[in-house]
C-alpha positions in Angstrom: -15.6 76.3 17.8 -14.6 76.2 14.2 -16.7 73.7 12.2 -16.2 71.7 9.3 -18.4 72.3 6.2 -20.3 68.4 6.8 -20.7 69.9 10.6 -22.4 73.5 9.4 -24.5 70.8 6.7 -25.7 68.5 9.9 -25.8 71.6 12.5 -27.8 74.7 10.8 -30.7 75.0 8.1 -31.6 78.6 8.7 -31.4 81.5 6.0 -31.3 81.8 2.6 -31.2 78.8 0.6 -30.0 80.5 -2.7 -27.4 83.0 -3.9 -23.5 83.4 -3.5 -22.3 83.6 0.0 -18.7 84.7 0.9 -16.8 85.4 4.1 -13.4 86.0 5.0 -11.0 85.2 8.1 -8.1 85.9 9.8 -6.3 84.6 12.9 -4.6 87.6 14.1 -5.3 90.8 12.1 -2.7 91.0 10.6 -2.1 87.0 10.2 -2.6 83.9 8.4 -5.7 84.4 6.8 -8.3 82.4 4.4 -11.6 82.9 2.1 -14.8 81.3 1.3 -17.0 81.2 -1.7 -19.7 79.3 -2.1 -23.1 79.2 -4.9 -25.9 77.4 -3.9 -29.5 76.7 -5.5 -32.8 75.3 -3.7 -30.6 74.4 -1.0 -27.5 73.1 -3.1 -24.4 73.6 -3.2 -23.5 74.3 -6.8 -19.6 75.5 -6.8 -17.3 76.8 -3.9 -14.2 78.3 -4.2 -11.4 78.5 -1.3 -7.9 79.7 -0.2 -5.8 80.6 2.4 -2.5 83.4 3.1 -0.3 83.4 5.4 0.3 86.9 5.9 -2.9 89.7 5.5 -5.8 90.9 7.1 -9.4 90.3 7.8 -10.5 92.6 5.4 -8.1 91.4 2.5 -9.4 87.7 3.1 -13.5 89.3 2.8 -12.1 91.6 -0.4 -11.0 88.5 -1.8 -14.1 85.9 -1.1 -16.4 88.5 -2.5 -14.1 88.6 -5.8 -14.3 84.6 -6.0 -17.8 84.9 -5.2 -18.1 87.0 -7.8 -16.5 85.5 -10.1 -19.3 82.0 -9.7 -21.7 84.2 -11.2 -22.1 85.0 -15.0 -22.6 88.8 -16.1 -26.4 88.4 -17.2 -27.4 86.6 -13.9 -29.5 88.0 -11.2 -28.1 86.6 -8.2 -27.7 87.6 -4.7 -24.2 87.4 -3.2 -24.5 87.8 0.7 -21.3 89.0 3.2 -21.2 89.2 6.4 -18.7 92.3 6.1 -20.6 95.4 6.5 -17.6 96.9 4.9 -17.2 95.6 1.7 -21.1 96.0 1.0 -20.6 99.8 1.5 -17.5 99.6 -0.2 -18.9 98.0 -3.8 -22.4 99.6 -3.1 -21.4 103.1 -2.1 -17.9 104.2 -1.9 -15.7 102.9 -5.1 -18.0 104.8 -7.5 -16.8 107.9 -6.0 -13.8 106.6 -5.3 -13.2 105.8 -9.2 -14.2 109.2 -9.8 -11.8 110.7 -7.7 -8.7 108.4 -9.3 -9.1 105.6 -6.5 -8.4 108.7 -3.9 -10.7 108.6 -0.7 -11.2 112.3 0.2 -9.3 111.4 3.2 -6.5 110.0 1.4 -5.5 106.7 -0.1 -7.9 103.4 0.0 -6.6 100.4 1.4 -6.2 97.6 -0.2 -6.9 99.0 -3.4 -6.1 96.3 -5.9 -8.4 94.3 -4.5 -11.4 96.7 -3.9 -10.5 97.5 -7.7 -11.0 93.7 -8.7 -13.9 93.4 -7.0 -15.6 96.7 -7.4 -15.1 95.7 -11.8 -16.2 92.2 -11.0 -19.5 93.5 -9.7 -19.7 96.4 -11.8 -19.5 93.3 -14.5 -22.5 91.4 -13.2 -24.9 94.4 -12.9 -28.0 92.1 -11.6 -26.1 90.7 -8.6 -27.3 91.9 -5.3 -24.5 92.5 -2.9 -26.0 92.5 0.4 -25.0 92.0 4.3 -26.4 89.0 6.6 -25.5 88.9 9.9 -22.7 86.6 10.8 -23.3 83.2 13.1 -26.6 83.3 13.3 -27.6 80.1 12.0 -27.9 80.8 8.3 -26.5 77.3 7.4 -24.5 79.2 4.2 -23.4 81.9 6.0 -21.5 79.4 8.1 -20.5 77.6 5.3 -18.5 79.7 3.5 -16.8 80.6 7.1 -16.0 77.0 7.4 -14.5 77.5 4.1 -12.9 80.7 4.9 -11.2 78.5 7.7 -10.6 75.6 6.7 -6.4 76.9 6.8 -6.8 76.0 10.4 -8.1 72.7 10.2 -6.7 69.6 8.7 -10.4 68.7 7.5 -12.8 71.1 5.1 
């Protein structure tokens, strides 16, 4: 069941209750698609950012909430920014440095969706005291499942 962001508010209050949490969807892969953002503080929600496409791919849609998420936090901030995507934490953590290196060449060939691993690998490169970090997806960290009732909010008519 997709919920709204008042139903995630009313529903979960497990997790962290600080930091930058992003998440990304897609309904078909490829498909229409959307992103969340959100910035919270002692349990409050202090900016969120969200947007949809109708054409791309799950990890495009978490490429492009980590950017926005990002992009809430100022350069000389220490902040942690949470995903739920495994992929983009190795990605900005471990890989593009090398990657970058190498002229944005895996050693296996090209990297997908580069433009956007490039924005958000500069974007975090920018804010050198935010911690990018995994949490695991639907398990009742109430901003965890907010920002994915951001990130799909395309496919309701409500937030």
């Amino acid at each position: 069941m997709l919920h709204t962001t008042a139903q995630v508010l009313e529903r979960y209050d497990g997790g962290p209750q600080a930091g930058v949490f992003t998440d990304g969807s897609c309904s078909g892969n490829p498909g229409p698609g959307g992103w969340g953002a959100v910035r919270v503080d002692d349990g409050r929600v202090v900016a969120q950012r969200y947007g949809a496409d109708g054409d791309t791919t799950n990890n495009r849609m978490e490429l492009t909430a980590i950017a926005e998420g990002l992009l809430l936090i100022a350069p000389d901030e220490h902040v942690d920014v949470f995903t739920d995507s495994r992929l983009v934490v190795q990605t900005l953590t471990q890989w593009a440095a090398g990657w970058e290196r190498r002229g944005w060449r895996r050693s296996t060939g090209e990297v997908q969706n580069l433009e956007l691993v490039q924005q958000a690998y500069t974007l975090a490169q920018a804010r050198p005291h935010a911690r990018i970090q995994w949490i695991r997806a639907h398990d009742g960290s109430k901003w965890n499942e907010y920002a994915d009732a951001l990130a799909t909010a395309y496919l309701r008519d409500m937030l």
